[in-house]
N, C-alpha and C positions, 0 to 999 in steps of 0.2 A: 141364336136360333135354337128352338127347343128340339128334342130328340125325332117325336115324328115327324116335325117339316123335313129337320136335315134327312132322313129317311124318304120322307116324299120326293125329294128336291133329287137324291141318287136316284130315286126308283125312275122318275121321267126322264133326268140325263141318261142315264144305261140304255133306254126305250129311245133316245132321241140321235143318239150317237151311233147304234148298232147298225142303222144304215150307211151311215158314211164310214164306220171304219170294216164291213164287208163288203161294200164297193167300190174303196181305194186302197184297198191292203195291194201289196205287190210279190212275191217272192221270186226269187232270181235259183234257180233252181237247172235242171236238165232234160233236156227231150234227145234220148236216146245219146246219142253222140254231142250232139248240139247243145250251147247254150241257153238258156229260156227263160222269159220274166212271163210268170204266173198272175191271172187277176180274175176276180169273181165275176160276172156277169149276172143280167136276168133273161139270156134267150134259149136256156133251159140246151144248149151243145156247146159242145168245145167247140173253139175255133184256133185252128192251129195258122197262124199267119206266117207264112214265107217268106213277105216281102213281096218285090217285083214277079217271084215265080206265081203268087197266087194265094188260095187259100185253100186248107180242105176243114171240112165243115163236119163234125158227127154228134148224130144225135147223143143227147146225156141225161135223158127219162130217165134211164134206168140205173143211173149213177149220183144222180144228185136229186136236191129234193125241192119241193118250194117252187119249179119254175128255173131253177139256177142253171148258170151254164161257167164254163170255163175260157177263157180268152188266152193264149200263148203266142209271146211275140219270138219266134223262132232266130236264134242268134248263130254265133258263126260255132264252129266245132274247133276248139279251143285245139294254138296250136300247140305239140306237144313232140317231146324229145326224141333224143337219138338213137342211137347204135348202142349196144352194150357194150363193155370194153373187151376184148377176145378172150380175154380171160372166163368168162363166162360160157364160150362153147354155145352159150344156149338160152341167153336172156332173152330169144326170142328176136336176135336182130343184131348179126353180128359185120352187117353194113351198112350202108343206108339205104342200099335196095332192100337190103332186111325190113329197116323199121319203116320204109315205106309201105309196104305190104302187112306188116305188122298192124300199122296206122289203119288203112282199109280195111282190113278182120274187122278190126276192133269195130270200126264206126259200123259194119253190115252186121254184128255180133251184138251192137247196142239198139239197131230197129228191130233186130231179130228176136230180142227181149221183151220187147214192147209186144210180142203174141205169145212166148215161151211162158213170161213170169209177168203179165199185165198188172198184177198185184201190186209187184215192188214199186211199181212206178205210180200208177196210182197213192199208194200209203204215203211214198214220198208227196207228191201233189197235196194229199189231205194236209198233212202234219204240216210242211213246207206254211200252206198257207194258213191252217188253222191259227198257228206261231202268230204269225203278221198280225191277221184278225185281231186276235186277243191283247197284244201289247197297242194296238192303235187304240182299241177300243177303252183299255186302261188308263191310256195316256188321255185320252182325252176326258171321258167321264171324271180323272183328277184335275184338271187344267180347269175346265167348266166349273166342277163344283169348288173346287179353291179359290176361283176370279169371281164365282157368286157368292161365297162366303167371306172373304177377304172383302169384297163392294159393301156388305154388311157391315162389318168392322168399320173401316171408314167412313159409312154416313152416320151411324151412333145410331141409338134409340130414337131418340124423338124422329130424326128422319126418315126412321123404317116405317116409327107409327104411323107418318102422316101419311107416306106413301102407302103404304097398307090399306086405309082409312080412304084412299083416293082411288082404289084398288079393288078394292071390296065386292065393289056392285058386278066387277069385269072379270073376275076369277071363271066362274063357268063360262064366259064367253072365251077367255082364254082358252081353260082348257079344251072346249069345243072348237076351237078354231087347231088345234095342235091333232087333235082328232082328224079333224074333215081335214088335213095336210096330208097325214101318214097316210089318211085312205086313201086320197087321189094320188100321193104318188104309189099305192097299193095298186090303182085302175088304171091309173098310166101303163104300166108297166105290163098290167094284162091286156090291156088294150091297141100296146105297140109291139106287141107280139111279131118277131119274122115270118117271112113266109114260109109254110113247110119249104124242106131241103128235097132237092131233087135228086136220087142216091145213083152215084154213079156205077154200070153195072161191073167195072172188073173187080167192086167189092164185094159181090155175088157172094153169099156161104164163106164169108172172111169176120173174123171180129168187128172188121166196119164197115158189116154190112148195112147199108142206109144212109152210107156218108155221102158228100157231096163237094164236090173239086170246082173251084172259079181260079179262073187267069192262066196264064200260062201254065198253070202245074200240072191242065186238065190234060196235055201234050204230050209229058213224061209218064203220067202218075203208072200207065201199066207197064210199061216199063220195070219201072224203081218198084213201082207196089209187086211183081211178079218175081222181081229177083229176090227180093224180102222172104217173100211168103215163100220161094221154093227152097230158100236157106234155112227158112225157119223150119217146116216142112222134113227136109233133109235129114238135118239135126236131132230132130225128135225121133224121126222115125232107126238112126247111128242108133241112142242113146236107150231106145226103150229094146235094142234089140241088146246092147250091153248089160242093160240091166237082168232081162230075161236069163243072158249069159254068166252071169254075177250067182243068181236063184242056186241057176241048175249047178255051178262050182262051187257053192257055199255046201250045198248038201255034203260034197267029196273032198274038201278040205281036208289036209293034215288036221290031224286036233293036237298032239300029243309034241308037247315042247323040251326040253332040255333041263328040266327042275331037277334032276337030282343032285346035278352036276355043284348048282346052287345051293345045294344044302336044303329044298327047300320039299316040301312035298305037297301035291297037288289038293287043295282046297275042296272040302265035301260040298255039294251043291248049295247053294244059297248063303257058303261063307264068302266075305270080303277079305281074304287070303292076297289078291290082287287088286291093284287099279288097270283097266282099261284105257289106254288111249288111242284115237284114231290121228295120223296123223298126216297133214298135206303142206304141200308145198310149192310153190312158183304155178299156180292154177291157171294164169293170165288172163283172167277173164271168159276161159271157157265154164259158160254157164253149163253147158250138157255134162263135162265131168262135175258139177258141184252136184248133180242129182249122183253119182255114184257116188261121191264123199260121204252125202244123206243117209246113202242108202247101209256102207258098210258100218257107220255108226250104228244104225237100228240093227241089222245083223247081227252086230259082233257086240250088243249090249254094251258099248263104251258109256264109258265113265264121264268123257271128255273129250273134245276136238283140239287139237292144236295147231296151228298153221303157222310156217317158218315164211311168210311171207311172197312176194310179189304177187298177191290174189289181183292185182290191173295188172296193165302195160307200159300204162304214162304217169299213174297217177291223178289224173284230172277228178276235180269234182263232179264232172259226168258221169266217172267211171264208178264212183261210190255205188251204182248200183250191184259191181262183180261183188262187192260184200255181202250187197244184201239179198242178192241171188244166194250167195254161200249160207248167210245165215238160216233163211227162210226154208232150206232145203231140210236143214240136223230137226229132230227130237226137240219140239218144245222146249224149253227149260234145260237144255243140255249145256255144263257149261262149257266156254271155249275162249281159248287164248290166240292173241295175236300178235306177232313182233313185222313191224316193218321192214319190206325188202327195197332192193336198189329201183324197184321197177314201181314201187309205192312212194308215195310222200306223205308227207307231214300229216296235209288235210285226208289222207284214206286211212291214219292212225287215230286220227280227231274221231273222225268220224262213224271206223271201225268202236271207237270208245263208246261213245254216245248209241252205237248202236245195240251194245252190251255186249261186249266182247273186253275180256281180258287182256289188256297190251300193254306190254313189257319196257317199259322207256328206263335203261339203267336201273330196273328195279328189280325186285324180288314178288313172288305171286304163288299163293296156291291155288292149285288145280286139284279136285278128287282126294286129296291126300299128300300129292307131291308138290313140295317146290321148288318152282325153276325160276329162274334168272337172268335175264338178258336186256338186251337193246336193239336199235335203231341202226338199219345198214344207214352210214352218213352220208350217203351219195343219193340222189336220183337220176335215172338215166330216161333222156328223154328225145325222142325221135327227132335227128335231123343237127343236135347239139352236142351229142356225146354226154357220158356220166358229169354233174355236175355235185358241187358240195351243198349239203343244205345245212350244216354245221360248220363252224371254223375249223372243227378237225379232217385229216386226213383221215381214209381206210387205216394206214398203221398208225397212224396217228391213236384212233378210235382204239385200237386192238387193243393197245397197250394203255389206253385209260381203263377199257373195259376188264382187261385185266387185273389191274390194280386195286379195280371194286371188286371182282371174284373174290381175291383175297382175304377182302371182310367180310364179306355177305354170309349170312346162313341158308345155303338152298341146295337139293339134290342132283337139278341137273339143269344144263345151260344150254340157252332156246338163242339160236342168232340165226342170220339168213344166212352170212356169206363164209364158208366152213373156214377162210384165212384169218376173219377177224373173230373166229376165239382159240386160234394155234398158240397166239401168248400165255392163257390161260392155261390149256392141257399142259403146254412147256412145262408151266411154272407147279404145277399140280395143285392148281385153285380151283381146278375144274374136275370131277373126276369123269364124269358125262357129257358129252355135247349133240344135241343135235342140229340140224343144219338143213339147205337146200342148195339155191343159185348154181350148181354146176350142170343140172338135167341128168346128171346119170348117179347108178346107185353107187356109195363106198361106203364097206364097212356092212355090221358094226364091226371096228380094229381096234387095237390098241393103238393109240398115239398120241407121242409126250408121252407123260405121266397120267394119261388118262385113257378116253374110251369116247371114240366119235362115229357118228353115223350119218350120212348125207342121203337126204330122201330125191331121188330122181323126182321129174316136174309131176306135178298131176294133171297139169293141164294138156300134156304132150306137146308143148312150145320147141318145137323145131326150128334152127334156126332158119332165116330166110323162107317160111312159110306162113300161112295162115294161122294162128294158135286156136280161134274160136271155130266152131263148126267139130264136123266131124277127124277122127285124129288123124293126124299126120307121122304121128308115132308114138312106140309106146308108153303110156300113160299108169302111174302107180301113184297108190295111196298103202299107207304101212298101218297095221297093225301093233302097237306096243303094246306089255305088261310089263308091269311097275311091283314088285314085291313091296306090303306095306309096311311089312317090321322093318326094313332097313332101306327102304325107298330108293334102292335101286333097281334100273330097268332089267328084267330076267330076259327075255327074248323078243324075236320081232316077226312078224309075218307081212308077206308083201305080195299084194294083188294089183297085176299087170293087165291091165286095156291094151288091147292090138289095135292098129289100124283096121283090120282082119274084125272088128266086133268080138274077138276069141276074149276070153278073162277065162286068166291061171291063177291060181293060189298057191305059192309058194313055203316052202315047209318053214316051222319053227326054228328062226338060226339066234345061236345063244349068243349075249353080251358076252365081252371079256371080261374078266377082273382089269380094273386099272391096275397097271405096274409099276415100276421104278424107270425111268427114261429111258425110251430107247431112242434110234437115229431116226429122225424123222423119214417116212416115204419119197419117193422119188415121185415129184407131180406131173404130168403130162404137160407135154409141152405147148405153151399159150401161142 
């Protein structure tokens, strides 16, 4: 086949196939809490299908184009783990009246989303299904033209000629016939148009406004749609008053840190004498503190974000949205690292990657100038089941592998969740740095071992046996580092506390130690 046909022959398959593979592409994706298989439609609104509960129906003029609409067959809200081990104080659920209630945040914290951050979940929807689209569409445009190419081969010259030859006079009737097809099913399609939706009114002045409720759902929906929206509501209005509170403390900020002490002296404006890091920890989901993480990045000119992990609860693929709440929150282009906590899994590290985010799986990474080190808390804990292994290793199992790589690695300082699984490390003085989270309250920074560790209290104010998402239940910090770049150790740290109270204090500049020669390790509180 000469080069233009094979050319013609793509041009009409790509043209012939684009309908069937946009309106059977599928994605398996999330609605808020819930599981959800995603599909293209042509009746220009989502329809979110519940099942026996009904359907709610919203217009999607304004979101898609073409007449398109969205179809979601709404799934179960996947079931998800336990209790933290007590050890934790503060994972957020330290029974299983904990992580029952923990469980519920979560799921009124993920519709609550769907008005906070409508974005994230949309971009998800687009991509989710663009993906599908694109590989059906490939797939088959090769399959067609390889089985029409290949039929070639196999019937040889003289039988194409003849066919050709038999062929000839029906070409424009073909392609007129492949024409008048696309168009009618172009006129079907406008012509089977639904009926406008009839908007149901407790969506009044709500994001959906104009939607419209069938079957049973039409019985709850003010209900569920009123406790949503007054959480949602609530939240925002916590969170813009914090921020306000963040403005007016940022102007009265300590400025003036502990440099001398370091040998080091403070940097003429506009030198990079420092790296910046902002750093958070066990966030759980609470989308309202990811807007102050954002916030003190842009404030404090950071370099970089770092998060010591559990930014979910369970883990779930649902919850991949608390990432990208977190993400969408920092600085464009701001980079930012992340190591898995016991309250993440595998797929929120996957995912976390793919999202652009720096994560640390037994390896080495720079950030801004420094690098750190770390890995993977081996446990998930997930409501209802207790902490489970997601590796063959134990926690000291882990410790003492991860130690072992300390050993040989070259990096400045060492990023884990749970502050027990890098004590073998500091021991051993493979570490001279460590930072850390999972306990919810601040220690350090201290000397311990042979090194120098600092545990960042939650950011998301995850109190045990309470709500984590919504407004705080208690106090909530995100820290401040600087990093010296001649010798890329951390100089000091500053830590700004969220009340319950809406109050935010900024805390003065407290200096690193020097790592030292071993001492007795602390006396830990008792689990």
């Amino acid at each position: 086949m000469s080069s233009p046909r094979l050319l013609l022959l793509l041009l009409v398959l790509t043209v012939v196939t684009l309908p069937w593979a946009l309106f059977t592409a599928r994605a398996d994706l999330s609605f808020g809490p819930h599981e959800a298989q995603y599909r293209v439609t042509a009746d220009s609104r989502l329809t979110l299908d519940f099942g026996p509960l009904g359907t709610l129906l919203v217009p999607a003029g304004d979101y898609l184009p073409l007449g398109l609409g969205v179809s979601v067959d709404i799934g179960e809200i996947p079931v998800s783990g336990a209790a933290e081990d007590t050890t934790s104080a503060s994972g957020g659920a330290a029974d299983s009246g904990g992580g029952t209630i923990d469980a519920l945040g979560g799921d009124i914290a993920s519709y609550a989303s769907l008005f906070s951050a409508p974005q994230v979940q949309i971009d998800l929807i687009v991509e989710g299904l663009t993906r599908e689209i694109l590989i059906r569409w490939a797939l088959a445009v090769c399959l067609l033209s390889g089985a029409v190419v290949g039929g070639i081969h196999l019937l040889g010259p003289a039988r194409i000629a003849a066919l050709r030859r038999g062929l000839a006079s029906r070409e424009l009737t073909a392609i007129g016939a492949v024409v008048v097809l696309l168009l009618s099913g172009v006129s079907a399609i406008a012509l089977t148009r639904p009926e406008p939706l009839r908007p149901d009114p407790a969506f009044a002045g709500t994001p959906l406004a104009g939607s419209q409720v069938t079957g049973r759902l039409g019985g709850i929906i003010d209900q569920a749609f009123t406790a949503v929206r007054d959480f949602s509501e609530d939240n925002d209005a916590f969170y813009d008053a914090v921020l306000a509170g963040l403005r007016g403390a940022w102007s009265e900020r300590p400025l003036s840190g502990d440099w001398t002490s370091q040998g080091m002296v403070p940097p003429p404006a506009g030198k990079a004498g420092v790296s910046t890091f902002v750093l958070s920890s066990d966030v759980h989901c609470n989308i309202g503190m990811a807007r102050v993480v954002g916030a003190v990045t842009r404030l404090s000119g950071a370099d970089a974000l770092i998060d010591a992990g559990d930014v979910t609860m369970t883990g779930t693929s649902a919850e991949n949205y608390c990432i990208d709440v977190l993400g969408n929150e920092l600085p464009e282009g701001l980079p930012r690292m992340f190591v898995k906590g016991n309250h993440d899994s595998q797929e929120t590290a996957r995912h976390a990657r793919r999202s652009g985010w720096t994560v640390l799986d037994d390896s080495t990474a720079e950030l801004a100038g420094v690098r750190f080190f770390g890995g993977p808390d081996p446990r998930r804990t997930v409501f209802g089941s207790g902490p489970q292994l997601e590796t063959e290793l134990t926690a000291d199992e882990y410790a003492a592998r991860l130690r072992d790589e300390a050993c040989t690695a070259d990096f400045d300082v060492m990023l884990v969740h749970d502050p027990r699984i890098v004590q073998p490390a500091l021991d051993s003085g493979c570490a001279d740095y460590a930072l850390s989270g999972h306990w919810h309250r601040t220690v350090g920074p201290e000397a311990f071992g042979r090194g120098v560790r600092y545990v960042s209290s939650t950011t998301g104010g995850a109190l045990a046996n309470a709500l984590t998402p919504g407004p705080l239940k208690m106090d909530a910090t995100v820290s401040i580092i600087r990093v010296d770049n001649r010798t890329k150790r951390p100089i000091d740290l500053q830590i700004i506390t969220v009340s319950p109270g809406e109050e935010v204090s900024i805390g003065p500049w407290v200096r690193f130690p020097e790592p030292q020669p071993l001492v007795a390790d602390p006396v830990e509180p008792s689990e």
